[in-house]
C-alpha positions in Angstrom: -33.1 -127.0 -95.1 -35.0 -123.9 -95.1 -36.5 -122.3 -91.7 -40.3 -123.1 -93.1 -39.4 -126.7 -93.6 -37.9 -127.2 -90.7 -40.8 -126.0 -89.2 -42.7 -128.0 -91.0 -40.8 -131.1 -90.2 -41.0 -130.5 -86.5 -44.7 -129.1 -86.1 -46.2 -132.4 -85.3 -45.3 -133.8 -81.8 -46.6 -136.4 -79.1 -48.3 -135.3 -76.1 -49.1 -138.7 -74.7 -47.2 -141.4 -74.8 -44.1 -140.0 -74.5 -41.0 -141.4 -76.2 -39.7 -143.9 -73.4 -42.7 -144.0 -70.9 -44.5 -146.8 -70.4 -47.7 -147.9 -71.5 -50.8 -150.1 -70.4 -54.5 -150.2 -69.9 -56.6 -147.1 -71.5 -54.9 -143.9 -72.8 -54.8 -141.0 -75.0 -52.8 -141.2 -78.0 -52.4 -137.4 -78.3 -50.5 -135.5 -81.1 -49.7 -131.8 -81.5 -49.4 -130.1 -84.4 -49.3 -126.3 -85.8 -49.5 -127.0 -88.8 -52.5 -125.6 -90.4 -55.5 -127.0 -92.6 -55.0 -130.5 -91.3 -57.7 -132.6 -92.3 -57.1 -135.9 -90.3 -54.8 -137.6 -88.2 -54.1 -141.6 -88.2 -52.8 -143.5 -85.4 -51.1 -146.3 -85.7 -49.7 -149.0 -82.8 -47.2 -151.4 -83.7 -48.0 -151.2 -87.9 -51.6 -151.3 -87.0 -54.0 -148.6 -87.3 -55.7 -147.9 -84.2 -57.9 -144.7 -84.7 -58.5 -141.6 -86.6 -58.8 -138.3 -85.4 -61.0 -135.5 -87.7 -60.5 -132.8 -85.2 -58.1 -130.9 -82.9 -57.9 -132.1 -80.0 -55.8 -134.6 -81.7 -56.2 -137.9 -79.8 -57.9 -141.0 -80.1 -58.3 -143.8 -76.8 -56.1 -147.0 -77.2 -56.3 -149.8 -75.1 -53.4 -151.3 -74.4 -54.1 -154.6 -71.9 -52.7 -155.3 -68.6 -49.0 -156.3 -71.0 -46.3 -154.0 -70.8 -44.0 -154.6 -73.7 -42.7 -151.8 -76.1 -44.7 -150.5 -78.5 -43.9 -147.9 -81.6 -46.8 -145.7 -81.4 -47.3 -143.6 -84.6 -48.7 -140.9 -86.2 -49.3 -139.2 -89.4 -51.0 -135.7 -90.1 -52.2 -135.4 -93.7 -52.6 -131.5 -94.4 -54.0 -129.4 -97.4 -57.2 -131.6 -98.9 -54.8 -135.0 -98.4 -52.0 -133.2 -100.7 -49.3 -133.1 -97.7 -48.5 -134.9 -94.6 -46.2 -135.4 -91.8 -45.4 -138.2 -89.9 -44.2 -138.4 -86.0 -43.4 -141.9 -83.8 -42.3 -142.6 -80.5 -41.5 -146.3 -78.6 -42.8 -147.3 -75.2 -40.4 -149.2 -72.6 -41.0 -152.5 -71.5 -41.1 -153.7 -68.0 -37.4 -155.4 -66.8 -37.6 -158.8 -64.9 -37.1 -156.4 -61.6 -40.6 -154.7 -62.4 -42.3 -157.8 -63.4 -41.9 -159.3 -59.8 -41.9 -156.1 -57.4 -45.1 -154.4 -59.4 -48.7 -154.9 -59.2 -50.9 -152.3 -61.6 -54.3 -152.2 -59.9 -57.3 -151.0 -62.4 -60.2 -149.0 -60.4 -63.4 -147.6 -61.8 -64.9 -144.6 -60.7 -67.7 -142.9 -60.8 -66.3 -139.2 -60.5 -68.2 -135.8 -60.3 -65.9 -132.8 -61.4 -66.1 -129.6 -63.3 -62.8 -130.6 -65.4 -61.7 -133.9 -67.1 -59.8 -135.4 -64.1 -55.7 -135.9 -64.3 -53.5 -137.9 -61.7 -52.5 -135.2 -60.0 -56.3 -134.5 -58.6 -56.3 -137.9 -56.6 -54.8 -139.9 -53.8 -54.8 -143.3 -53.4 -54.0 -145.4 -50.4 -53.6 -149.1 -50.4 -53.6 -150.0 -46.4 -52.7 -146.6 -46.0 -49.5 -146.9 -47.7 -50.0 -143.9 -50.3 -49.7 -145.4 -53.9 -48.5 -143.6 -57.4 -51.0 -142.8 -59.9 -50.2 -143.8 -63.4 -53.3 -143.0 -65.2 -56.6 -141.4 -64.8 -58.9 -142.3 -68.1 -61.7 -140.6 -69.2 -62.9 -143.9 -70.7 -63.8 -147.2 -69.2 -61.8 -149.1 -72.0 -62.9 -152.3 -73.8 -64.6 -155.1 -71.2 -66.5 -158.5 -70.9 -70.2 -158.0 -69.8 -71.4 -161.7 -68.0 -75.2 -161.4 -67.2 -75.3 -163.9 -64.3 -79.2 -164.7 -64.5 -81.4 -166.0 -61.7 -83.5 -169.1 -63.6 -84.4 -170.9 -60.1 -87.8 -171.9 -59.4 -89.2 -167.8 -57.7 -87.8 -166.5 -60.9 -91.5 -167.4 -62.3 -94.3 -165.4 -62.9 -92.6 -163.8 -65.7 -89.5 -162.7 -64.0 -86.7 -164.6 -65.9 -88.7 -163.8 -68.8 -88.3 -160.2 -68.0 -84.7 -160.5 -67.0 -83.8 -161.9 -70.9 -85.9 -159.7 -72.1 -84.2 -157.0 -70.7 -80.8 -157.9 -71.8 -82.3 -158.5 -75.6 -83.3 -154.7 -75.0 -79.9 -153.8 -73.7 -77.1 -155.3 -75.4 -77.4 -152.5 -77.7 -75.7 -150.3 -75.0 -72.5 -152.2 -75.3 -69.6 -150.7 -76.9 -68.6 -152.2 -80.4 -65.1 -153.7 -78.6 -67.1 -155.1 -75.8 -68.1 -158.5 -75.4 -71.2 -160.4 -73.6 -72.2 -163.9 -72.2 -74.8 -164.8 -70.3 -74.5 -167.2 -67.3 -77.9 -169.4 -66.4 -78.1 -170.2 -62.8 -80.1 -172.3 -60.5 -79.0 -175.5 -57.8 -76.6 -175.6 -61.3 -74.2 -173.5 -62.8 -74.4 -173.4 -66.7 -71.5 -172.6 -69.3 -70.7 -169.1 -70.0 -72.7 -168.3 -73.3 -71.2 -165.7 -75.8 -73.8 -163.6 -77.4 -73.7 -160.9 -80.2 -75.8 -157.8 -80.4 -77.8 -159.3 -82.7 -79.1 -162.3 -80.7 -82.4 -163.1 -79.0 -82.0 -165.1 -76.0 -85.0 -166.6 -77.4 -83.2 -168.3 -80.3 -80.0 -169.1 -77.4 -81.6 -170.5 -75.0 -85.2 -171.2 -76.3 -88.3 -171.5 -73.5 -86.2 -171.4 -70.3 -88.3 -172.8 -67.8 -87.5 -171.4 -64.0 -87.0 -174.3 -61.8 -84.2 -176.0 -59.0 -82.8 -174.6 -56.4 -80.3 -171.0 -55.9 -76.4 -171.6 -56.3 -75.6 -167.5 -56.5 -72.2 -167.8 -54.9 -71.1 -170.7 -57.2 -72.4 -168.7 -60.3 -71.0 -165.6 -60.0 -67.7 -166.9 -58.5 -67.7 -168.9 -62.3 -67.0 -166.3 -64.3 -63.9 -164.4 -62.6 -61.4 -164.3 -65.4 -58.1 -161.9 -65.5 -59.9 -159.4 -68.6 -61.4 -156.4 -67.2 -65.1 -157.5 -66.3 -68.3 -156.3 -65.7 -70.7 -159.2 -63.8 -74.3 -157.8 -64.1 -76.5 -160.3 -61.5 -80.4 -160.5 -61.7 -81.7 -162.5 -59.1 -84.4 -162.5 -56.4 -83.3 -164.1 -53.7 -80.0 -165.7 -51.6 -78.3 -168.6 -51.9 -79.7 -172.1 -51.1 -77.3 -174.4 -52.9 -73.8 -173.0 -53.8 -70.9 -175.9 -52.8 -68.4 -172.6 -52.2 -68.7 -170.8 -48.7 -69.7 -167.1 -49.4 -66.2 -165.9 -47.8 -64.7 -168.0 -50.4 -67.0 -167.0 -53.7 -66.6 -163.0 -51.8 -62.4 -163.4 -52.0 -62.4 -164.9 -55.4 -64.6 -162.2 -56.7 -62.5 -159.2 -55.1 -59.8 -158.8 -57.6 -59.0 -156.2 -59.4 -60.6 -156.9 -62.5 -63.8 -157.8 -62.1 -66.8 -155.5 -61.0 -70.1 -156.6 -59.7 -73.6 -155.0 -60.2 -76.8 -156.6 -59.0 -80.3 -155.7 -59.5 -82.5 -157.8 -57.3 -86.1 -158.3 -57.6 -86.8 -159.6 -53.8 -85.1 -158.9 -50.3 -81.6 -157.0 -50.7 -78.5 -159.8 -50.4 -75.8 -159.2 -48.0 -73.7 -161.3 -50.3 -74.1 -159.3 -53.6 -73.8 -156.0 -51.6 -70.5 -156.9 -49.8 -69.2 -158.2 -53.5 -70.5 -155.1 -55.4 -69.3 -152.9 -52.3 -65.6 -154.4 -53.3 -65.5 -154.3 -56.5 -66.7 -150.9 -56.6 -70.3 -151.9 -58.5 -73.8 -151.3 -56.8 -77.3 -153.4 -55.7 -80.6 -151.7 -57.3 -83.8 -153.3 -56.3 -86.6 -153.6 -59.0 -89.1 -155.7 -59.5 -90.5 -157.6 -62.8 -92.1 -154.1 -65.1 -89.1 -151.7 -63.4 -86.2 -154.6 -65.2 -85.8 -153.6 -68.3 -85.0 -149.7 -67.0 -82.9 -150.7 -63.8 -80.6 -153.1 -66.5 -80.3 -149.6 -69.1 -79.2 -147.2 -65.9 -76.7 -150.0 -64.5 -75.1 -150.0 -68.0 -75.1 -146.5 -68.9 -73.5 -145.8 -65.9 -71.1 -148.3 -66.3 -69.7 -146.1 -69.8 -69.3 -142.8 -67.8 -66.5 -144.3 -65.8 -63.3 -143.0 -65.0 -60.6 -145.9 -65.3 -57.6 -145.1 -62.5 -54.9 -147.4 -62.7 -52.2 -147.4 -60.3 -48.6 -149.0 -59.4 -49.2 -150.7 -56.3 -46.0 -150.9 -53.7 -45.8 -151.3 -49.9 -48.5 -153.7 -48.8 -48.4 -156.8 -47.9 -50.5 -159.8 -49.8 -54.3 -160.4 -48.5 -56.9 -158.0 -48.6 -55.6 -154.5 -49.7 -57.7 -152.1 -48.8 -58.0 -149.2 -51.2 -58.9 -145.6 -50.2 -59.0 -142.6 -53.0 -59.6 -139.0 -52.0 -59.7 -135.3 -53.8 -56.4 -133.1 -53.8 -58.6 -130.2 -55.8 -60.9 -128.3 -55.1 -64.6 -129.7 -56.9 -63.4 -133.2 -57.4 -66.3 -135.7 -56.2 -65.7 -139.3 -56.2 -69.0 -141.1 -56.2 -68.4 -145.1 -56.7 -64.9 -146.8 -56.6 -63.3 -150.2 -55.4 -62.7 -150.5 -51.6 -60.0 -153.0 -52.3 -58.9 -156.4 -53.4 -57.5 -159.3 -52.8 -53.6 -160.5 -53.3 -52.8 -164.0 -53.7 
């Protein structure tokens, strides 16, 4: 083999993953190449193709769930107007039984200001003051479920639930394409979860909704915890009146550590929604019926310019985990993140 095709052969090269690392939640996959005139690069995870890249840096986001089985990761470089290409692969480790039970992998979003894209090595994290080991620090809030928990008791008149589904119809455009969405009617009753595509009215899903009953907040937000990584948006203007689950309960069933709550309230602030969203690492906005619509869009677009920090979890005991994440450099500004969870 000549010294220009070895060359060749060996140009392109994974940054991230690495050949035996593990893999889970958001990440790079990252190739380097010096090759020259490369036109594209294709990524591929387990035979599957999971992105394109059309320009250097060479990288595309992958989302790999909250599994950690082995994966072959691969990519191919093709060179010269499509007339060449090179090929590179490397195979993630699994977790051993060991891992499985001694290992929790927490998932934080943040809302981070900093004059470079932020790595591990810029944070410390805590968990009861035990300090923890950074896995990942995504640029990228990865793929989530968006539940619009929505207020349709009997002070939602006057054209506020009107303006609350409104407001989502306006919205749901904002939404990544691997996101999903259901909305969640409340009152003294909790309705089904109710999927919805971007292309939906909630006209023609719910027809003329018309406010009435009683509140049952803590019921209806507790309702849709699931183990996905979750965005709960609330709209609601008042406190509870009805739920059959103490608020300490529906509070530690909301705290886990994938599930974020945001409420925009369109009365008196709730001590309830801010405790849960001061968890979870979300926010309370107040608004009232004409100011909806543009509270909903900056609660979303916020939500995509998250950081995702996920973290290996050791040394604490089970019950509420505090969590506590500071700057190790210099112009690193975190803005919005989880205060902890709860361990079962």
């Amino acid at each position: 083999m000549t010294a220009a095709a070895l060359l060749l052969f060996t140009a392109l090269k994974f940054v991230n993953p690495l050949d035996g690392s593990q893999a889970i939640g958001v990440q790079w996959l990252e190739v380097t190449t010096d090759a020259q005139n490369v036109d594209r690069v294709e990524f591929t995870v387990d035979g599957v193709l999971a992105g394109v890249a059309r320009k250097a840096p060479w990288r595309v986001t992958y989302d790999f769930g909250t599994s950690l089985a082995t994966h072959k990761i691969s990519a191919k470089a093709w060179m010269n107007g499509y007339k060449t290409s090179e090929e590179a692969s490397v195979t993630t480790a699994a977790m051993t039984a060991a891992d499985t039970m001694n290992v929790d992998l927490v998932e934080v979003p943040m809302s981070i200001r900093a004059p470079q894209v932020v790595k591990p090595q810029d944070l410390v994290v805590k968990e009861n003051g035990v300090t923890q080991e950074v896995r990942a620090v995504h640029p990228e809030r990865g793929a989530a479920h968006f539940y619009f928990v929505v207020d349709r008791s009997l002070s939602m008149g006057d054209g506020k639930l009107t303006a609350a589904l409104q407001a989502i119809d306006n919205e749901l455009h904002l939404l990544r394409p691997t996101d999903t969405a259901a909305v969640v009617l409340f009152n003294h009753t909790v309705a089904r979860p109710h999927s919805i595509a971007r292309t939906e009215k909630m006209a023609q899903v719910f027809g003329d909704v018309v406010p009435s009953g009683g509140t049952s907040l803590y019921d209806a937000l507790a309702s849709i915890v699931t183990p996905d990584r979750t965005y709960a948006i609330v709209i609601t203007d008042g406190g509870d009146r009805n739920s059959e689950l103490p608020a300490e309960k529906a509070l530690k069933r909301i705290s886990n550590t994938h599930t974020v709550v945001e409420a925009i309230v369109l009365g008196e602030r709730s001590g309830f929604l801010r405790d849960a969203a001061a968890n979870t690492g979300g926010d309370v906005v107040k608004a009232d019926r004409d100011s909806l619509d543009g509270a909903l869009r900056e609660v979303i677009e916020e939500i995509n310019n998250r950081y995702l920090l996920v973290y290996q979890s050791h040394g604490t005991a089970r019950g509420w985990r505090s969590i506590s994440i500071k700057p190790a450099t210099r112009g690193v500004s975190i803005q919005k993140a989880r205060k902890g969870y709860f361990a079962e």
